[in-house]
Phi, psi and omega in degrees: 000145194272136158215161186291155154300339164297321203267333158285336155309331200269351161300177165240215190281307204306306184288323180297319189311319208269314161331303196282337163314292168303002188252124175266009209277168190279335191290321200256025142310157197048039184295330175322325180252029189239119172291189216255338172294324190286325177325308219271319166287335175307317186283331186276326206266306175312310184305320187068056169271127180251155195257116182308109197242164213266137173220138191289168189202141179082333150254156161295132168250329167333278172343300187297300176320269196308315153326296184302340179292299168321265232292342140313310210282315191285343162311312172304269214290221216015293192319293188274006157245060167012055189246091209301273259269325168304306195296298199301314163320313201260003170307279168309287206306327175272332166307320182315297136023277171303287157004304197275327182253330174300330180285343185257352177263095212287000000 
């Protein structure tokens, strides 16, 4: 049976074991003694499941990124010259920030 990385995190150890049981390949020896993260990587990589990574769409994240960047340097001086009303502007502007490539992200 074919499976997602997704769908082996959402097992359990007990499920995983039985997975691995049927697999003769040498990477998941010793499934017996594998807590449940190596299990699951141990099983992706004999499955040749790759684990699906998340890509923003629709913004520059470069863009976003240096902005975030900038706007740490100015938390930092806010921060040591004890300018509450500053600290707070670049606080939000990088949670905003964040905010803004996270909602973007697929």
């Amino acid at each position: 049976m074919e499976y997602t990385y997704e769908q082996l995190k959402h097992k359990t150890v007990a499920e995983l074991r039985e997975i691995a049981k049927g697999d003769e390949k040498e990477i998941v020896q010793g499934y017996t003694q594998m807590n449940k993260e190596h299990l699951i990587q141990a099983l992706a990589n004999a499955l040749g499941i790759k684990h699906e990574h998340h890509e923003v769409v629709g913004v520059d994240k470069a863009s976003i990124k240096a902005r975030i960047k900038e706007m740490k340097k100015k938390r930092d001086e806010a921060l040591s010259a004890h300018d509450s009303a500053q600290l707070k502007v670049a606080r939000r502007t990088i949670h905003r920030l964040k905010r803004q490539i996270h909602k973007a992200t697929v």
